[in-house]
C-alpha positions in Angstrom: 0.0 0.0 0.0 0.9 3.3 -1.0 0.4 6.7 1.0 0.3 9.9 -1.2 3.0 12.0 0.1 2.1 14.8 2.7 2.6 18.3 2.3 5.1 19.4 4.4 3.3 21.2 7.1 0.2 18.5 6.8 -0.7 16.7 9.8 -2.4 13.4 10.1 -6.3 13.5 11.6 -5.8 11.2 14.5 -2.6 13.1 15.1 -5.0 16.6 15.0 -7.7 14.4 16.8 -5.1 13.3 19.5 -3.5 16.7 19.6 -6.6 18.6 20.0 -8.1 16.1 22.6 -5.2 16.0 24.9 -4.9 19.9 24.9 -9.0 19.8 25.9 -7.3 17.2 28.8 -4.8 19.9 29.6 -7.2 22.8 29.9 -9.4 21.1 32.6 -6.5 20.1 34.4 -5.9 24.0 34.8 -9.1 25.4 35.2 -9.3 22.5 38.0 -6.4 22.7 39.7 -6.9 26.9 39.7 -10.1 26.4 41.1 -8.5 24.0 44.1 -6.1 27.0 44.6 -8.9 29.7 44.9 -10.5 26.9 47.2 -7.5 26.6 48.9 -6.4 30.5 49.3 -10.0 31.2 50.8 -9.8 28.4 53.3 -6.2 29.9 54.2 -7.4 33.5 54.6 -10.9 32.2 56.4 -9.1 30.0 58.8 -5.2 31.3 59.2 -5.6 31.8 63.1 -6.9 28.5 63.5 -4.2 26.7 61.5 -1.2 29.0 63.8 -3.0 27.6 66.8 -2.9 24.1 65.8 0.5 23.7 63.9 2.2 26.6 65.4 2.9 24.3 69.2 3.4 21.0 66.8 6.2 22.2 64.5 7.6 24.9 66.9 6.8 27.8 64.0 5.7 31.4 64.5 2.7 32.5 62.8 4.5 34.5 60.5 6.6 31.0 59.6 3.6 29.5 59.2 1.8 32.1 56.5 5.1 32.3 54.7 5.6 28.2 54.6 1.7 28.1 52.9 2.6 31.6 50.5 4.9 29.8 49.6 3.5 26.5 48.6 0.7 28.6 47.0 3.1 30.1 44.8 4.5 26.7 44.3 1.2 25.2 43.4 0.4 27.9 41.0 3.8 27.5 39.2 3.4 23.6 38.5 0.2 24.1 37.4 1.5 26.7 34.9 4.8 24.5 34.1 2.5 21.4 33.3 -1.0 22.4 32.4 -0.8 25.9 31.0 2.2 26.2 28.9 1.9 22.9 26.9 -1.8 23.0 26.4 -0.6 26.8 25.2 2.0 25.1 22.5 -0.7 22.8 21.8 -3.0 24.8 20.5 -0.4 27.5 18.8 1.2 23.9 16.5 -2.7 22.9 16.0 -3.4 26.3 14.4 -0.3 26.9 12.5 -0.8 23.7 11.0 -4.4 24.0 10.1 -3.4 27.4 8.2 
């Protein structure tokens, strides 16, 4: 069997279909995992007193310890999910509409 040749910037369907599905995989992922961080940064700002009253005695942390150890792994949840939801669902979609033009 014998495949026509493809043009050079031509791209399969069930490579588009793939493409275009895992980017619609990627996207929820983000709007998701923003959502849990909104979640979680009202929960932190609602409750912040309670959680220096409970972990401050176990860890042996001052509450400003404690607010910058959760900034902190706010800023580091927002980054991952920028790193590996955001930025390749991005690419995605810029390859998927060079290549349909």
């Amino acid at each position: 069997m014998h495949l026509p040749p493809l043009e050079r910037n031509a791209m399969l369907d069930s490579t588009r279909d793939f493409f275009e599905a895992l980017a619609s995989v990627l996207l929820r992922c983000w709007v998701f995992g923003f959502l849990l961080l909104l979640f979680s940064t009202v929960v932190f700002m609602l409750t912040g007193d309670i959680v220096d009253r409970i972990h401050g005695p176990m860890f042996g942390l001052s509450p400003h310890e404690l607010d910058l150890i959760i900034y902190c792994g706010l800023g580091l949840f927002k980054l991952c999910l920028l790193i590996l939801f955001f930025f390749p669902w991005l690419a995605i979609k810029s390859v998927l509409k060079k290549s349909a033009s």
